[in-house]
Each structure stands twice: as C-alpha cells, then as structure tokens.
C-alpha positions as CSV (number, residue, x, y, z in Angstrom):
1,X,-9.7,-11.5,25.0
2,X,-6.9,-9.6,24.8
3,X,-6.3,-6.1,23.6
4,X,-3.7,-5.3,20.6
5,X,-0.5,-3.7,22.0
6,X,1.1,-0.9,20.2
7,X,4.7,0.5,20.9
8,X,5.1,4.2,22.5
9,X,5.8,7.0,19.7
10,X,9.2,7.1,21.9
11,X,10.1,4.2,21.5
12,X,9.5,3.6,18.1
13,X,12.0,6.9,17.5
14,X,14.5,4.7,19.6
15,X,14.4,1.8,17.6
16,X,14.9,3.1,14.9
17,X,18.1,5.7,15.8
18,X,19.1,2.4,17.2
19,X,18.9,-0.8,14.4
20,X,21.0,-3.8,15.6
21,X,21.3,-5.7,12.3
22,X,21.8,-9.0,14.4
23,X,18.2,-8.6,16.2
24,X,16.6,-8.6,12.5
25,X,18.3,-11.8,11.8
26,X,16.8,-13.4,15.6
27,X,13.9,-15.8,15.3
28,X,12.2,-13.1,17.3
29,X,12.9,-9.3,17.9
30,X,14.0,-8.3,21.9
31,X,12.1,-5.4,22.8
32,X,11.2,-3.5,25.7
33,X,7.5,-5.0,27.1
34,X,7.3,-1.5,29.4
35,X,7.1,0.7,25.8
36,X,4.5,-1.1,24.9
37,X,0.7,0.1,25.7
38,X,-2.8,-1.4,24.8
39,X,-4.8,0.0,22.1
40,X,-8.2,0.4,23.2
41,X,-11.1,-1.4,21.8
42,X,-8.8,-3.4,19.1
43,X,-9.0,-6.8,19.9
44,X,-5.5,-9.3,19.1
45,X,-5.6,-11.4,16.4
46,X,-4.1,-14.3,18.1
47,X,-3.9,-16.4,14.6
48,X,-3.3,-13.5,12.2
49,X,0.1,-14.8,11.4
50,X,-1.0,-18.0,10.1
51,X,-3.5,-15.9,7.4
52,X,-0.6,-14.1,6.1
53,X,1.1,-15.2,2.8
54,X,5.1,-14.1,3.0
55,X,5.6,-15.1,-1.4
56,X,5.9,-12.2,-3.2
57,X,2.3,-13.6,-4.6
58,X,0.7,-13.4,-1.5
59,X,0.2,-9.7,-1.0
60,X,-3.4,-9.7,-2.0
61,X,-4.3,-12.5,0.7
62,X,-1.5,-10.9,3.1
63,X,-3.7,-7.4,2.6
64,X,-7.1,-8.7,3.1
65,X,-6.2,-10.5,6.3
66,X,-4.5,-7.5,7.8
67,X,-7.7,-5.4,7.1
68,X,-10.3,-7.9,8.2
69,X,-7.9,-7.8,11.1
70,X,-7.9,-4.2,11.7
71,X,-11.2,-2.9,9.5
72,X,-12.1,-1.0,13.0
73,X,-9.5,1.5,13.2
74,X,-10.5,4.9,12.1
75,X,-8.2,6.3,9.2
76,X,-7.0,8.7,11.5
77,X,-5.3,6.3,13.4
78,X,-4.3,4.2,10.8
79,X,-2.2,7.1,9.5
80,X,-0.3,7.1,12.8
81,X,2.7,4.1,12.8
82,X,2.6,3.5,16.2
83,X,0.4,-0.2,15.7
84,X,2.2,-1.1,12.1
85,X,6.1,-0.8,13.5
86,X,4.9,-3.1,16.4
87,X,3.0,-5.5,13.9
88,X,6.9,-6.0,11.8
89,X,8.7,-6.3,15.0
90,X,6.3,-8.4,17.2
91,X,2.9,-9.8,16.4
92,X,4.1,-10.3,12.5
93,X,8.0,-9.9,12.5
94,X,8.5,-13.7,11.3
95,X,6.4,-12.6,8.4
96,X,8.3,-9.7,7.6
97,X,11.6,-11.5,7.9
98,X,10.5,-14.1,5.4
99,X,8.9,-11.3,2.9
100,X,11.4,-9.1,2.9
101,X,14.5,-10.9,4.0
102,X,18.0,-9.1,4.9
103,X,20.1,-8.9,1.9
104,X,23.4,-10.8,2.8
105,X,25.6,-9.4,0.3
106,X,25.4,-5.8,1.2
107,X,27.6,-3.6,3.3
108,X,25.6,-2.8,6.8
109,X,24.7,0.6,5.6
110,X,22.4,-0.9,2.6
111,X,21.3,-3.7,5.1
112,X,20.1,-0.7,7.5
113,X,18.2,1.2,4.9
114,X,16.4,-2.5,4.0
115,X,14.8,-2.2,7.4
116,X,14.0,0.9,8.1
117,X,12.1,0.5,4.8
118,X,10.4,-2.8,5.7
119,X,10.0,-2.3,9.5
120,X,9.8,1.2,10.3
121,X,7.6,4.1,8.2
122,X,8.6,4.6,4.6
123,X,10.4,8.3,5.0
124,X,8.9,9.1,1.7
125,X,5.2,7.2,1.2
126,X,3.5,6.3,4.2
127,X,1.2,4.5,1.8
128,X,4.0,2.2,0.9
129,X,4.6,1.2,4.8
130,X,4.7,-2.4,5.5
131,X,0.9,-3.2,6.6
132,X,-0.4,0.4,6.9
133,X,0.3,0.1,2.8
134,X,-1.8,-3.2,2.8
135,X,-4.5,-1.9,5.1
136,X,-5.4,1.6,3.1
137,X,-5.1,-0.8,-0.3
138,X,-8.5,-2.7,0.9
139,X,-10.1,0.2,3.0
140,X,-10.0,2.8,-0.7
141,X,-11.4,0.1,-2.9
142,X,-13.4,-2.1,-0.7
143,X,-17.2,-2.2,-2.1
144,X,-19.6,-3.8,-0.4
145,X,-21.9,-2.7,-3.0
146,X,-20.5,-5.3,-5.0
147,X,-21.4,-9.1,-4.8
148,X,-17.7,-9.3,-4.0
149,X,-16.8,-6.4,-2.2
150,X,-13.2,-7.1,-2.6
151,X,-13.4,-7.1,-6.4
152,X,-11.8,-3.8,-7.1
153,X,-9.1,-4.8,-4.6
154,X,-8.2,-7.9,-6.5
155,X,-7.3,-5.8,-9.6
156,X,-5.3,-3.6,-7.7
157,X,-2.9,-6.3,-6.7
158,X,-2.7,-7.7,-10.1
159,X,0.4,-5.6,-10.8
160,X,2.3,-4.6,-7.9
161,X,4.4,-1.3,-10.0
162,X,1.1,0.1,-10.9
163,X,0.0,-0.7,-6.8
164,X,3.5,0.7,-5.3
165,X,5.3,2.7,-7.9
166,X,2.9,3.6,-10.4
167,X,0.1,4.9,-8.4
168,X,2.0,4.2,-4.9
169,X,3.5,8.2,-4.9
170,X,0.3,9.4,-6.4
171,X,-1.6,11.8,-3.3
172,X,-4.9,10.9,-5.5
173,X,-4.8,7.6,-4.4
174,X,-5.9,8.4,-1.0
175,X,-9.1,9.0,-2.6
176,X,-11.3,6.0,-2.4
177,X,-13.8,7.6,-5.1
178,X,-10.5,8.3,-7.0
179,X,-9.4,4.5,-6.9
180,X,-12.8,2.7,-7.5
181,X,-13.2,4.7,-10.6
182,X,-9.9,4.4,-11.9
183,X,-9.9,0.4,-11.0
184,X,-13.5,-0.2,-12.3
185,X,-11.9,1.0,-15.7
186,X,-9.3,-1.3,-16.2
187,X,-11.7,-4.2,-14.5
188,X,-13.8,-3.3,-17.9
189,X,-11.2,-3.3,-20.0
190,X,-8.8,-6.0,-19.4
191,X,-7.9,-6.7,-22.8
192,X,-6.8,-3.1,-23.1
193,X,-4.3,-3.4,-20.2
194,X,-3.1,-7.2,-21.5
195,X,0.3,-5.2,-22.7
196,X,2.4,-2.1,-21.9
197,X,0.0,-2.0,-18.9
198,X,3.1,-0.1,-16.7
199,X,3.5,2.5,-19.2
200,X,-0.7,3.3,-19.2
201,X,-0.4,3.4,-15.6
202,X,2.4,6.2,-16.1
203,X,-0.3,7.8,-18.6
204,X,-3.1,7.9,-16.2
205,X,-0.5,9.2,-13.3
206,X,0.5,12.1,-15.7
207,X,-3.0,12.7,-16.5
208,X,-4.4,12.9,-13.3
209,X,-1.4,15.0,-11.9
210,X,-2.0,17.6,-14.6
211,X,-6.3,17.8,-14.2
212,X,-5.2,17.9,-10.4
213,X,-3.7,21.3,-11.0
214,X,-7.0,22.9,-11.8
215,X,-10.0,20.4,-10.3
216,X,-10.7,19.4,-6.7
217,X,-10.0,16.1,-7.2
218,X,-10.5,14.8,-4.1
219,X,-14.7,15.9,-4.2
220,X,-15.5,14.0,-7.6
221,X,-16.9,11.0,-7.9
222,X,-16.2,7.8,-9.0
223,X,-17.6,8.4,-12.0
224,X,-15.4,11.3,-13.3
225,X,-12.4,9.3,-13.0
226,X,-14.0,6.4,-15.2
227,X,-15.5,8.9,-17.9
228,X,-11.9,10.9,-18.3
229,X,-10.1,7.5,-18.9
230,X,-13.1,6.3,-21.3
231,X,-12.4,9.4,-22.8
232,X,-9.1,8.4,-23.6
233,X,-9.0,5.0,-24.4
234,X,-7.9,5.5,-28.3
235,X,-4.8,7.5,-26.9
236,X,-4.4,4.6,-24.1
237,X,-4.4,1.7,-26.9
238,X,-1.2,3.5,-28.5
239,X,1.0,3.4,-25.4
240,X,2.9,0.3,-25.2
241,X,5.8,1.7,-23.1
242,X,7.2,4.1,-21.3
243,X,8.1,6.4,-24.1
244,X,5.0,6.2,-25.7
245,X,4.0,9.0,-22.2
246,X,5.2,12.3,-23.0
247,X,4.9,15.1,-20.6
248,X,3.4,18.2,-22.1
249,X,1.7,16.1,-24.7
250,X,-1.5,17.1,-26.3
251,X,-2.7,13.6,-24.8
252,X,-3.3,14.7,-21.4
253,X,-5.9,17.4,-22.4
254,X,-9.0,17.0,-20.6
C-alpha cells in the first residue's frame, strides 16, 4: 500500500505566488512530482474521491469520508496545510473543481481570490480551509459515546452559516467540549431553532465571546455550555433575526 503524499511547505508558497487560472480550469492540475514527499504512516485512500459528494448538500458525507480517511493524523499536523493544499490540487482537485467551480464572469483578479480560498489556506480561518475545515468539523463533535457517534456532527451540517460563518470565526469552536455542549442543545431543542435559527446562532456567538472575556473557556466542560444556553432559552425564543441580537444587551449576562 501506498503512503499519502503531501507537497513541500516550499512549494505550496510557490503555488500560490504563482496561480495560473488556466491550470484550475485542466481536467487535472500539472505539478511538480519532485515537491512532493510521503507522509509517514498515512496510508492513500485510493477510492476516497468516489466517497466525496461535490452538491452543495453533500458536505456532511464529503466531511465524514475525509475524516474516516484521515482520523490518524494528530491535530497538530492537521493544523499544518501541507496534506490539505495537495488533497485540492491532486488526490481530490476534480472534486474541488466541481464544488467550488471558477466563476466565469469575473475579472481574473476575483477569479484568483476564488482559489486561493478554495485551494490554498483561508488567510483568515484555517478552520474554514477546504478539507482541513471538514476534517476538525468531525474530529470536535465526534462521540463514540453515542450509539451514533456522528450524531452531533449531523447537526452541525444542518446549517452551513451557523457551521462557516456563524460559529466558523468563533476561536471557541476549537473546543470539542465547547461544540458537543453547544450542539447537544440545539439537538434537544429542534423546535426552538425551527426559525430565526441564523440570528440565535449570532446570540450564542455574542454570548460566548463576552463569558470568554472572564472564564477559561477552553477547560469547562460540556456541560457548562449546555446549562448557560438552557439558561437562556426564554431570551433565545424571542430572537427571530438578526436585530433581535444586541450587543451590550442585558441578554448576554451570565
């Protein structure tokens, strides 16, 4: 069996000083095989591509696959973007081309910025980065505790704002205790987030921002997060949309 190929941190910094819209448009990308190097103990997924699901509906089954693919990397390395940029541009790249396909009725400059946000590390959430996005998704909320462990991961990807926008800038997030509790609340109260459920997700942003400010977040259980959104369920029924969240309000008191 072979072992996964990543490309050289180099080379990676080349690629990117150097897009060629015209190779993003090829059926596959032209790169340099010598700035490539073989990730050790990380087996290749030979039929990976095949699992993915490139409709914007797919992300859920698109995630899972990449993590089941990848669930041996430490989170160290999976911070790193040396094995996600060769994933867009080689292993996966007709995926990414049919996901996120090049805008034709832009001016190159736009077109340019479309890739570097697709294939290359997003300059301002690494969280947000094609794959590596997808892969810390499942690795915060995946329970095994649970009779299905990917439970808490299916609500995530209910609503992609509140899993890219919403939540995506939120440094909390990279708490899995953080996530779980925060996703095992709206799991048991679905008919609370039927409506305005973007503007709640703005709520709970504000609210965690603000108790972040005086609380080690990051060292709390699950089981804070749930309790200070229980907490505020009245207050969370009366916001419908987004200016229903006002900053300063009394309603992000502890």
């Amino acid at each position: 069996m072979a072992l996964q190929k990543v490309f050289t941190q180099g080379y990676i910094h080349h690629l990117k000083n150097n897009i060629r819209i015209e190779n993003y448009k090829a059926n596959s990308f032209p790169y340099d095989e010598s700035q490539t190097r073989s990730l050790m103990g990380i087996i290749h997924s030979d039929n990976l591509l095949s699992k993915l699901d490139p409709t914007p509906g797919g992300d859920y089954t698109t995630a899972i696959a990449i993590y089941e693919a990848f669930d041996n990397i430490s989170p160290v390395y999976a911070q790193q973007d040396d094995l996600w940029v060769y994933l867009t541009h080689v292993d996966l790249f007709e995926y990414v081309k049919e996901r996120w396909s090049l805008p034709s009725d832009l001016p190159d400059e736009d077109i340019v910025n479309h890739i570097e946000h697709h294939w290359f590390r997003d300059k301002f959430q690494f969280f947000r980065t094609t794959f590596a996005g997808f892969w810390w998704n499942v690795k915060l909320t995946v329970s095994p505790e649970l009779d299905d462990k990917y439970e808490l991961t299916k609500y995530l990807f209910k609503n992609t704002e509140f899993r890219t926008s919403s939540f995506g800038e939120l440094p909390l997030i990279r708490y899995s205790e953080a996530m779980k509790g925060i996703l095992k609340f709206v799991r048991d109260n679905e008919s609370l987030f039927s409506t305005g459920f973007n503007a709640k997700a703005r709520y709970m942003r504000h609210l965690f921002n603000i108790l972040g400010g005086y609380k080690n977040l990051a060292c709390l259980p699950s089981d804070y997060f749930y309790n200070v959104l229980d907490s505020k369920k009245e207050i969370l029924k009366e916001i419908h949309e987004a200016k229903d969240v006002k900053a300063g309000a009394s309603i992000f008191k502890e």
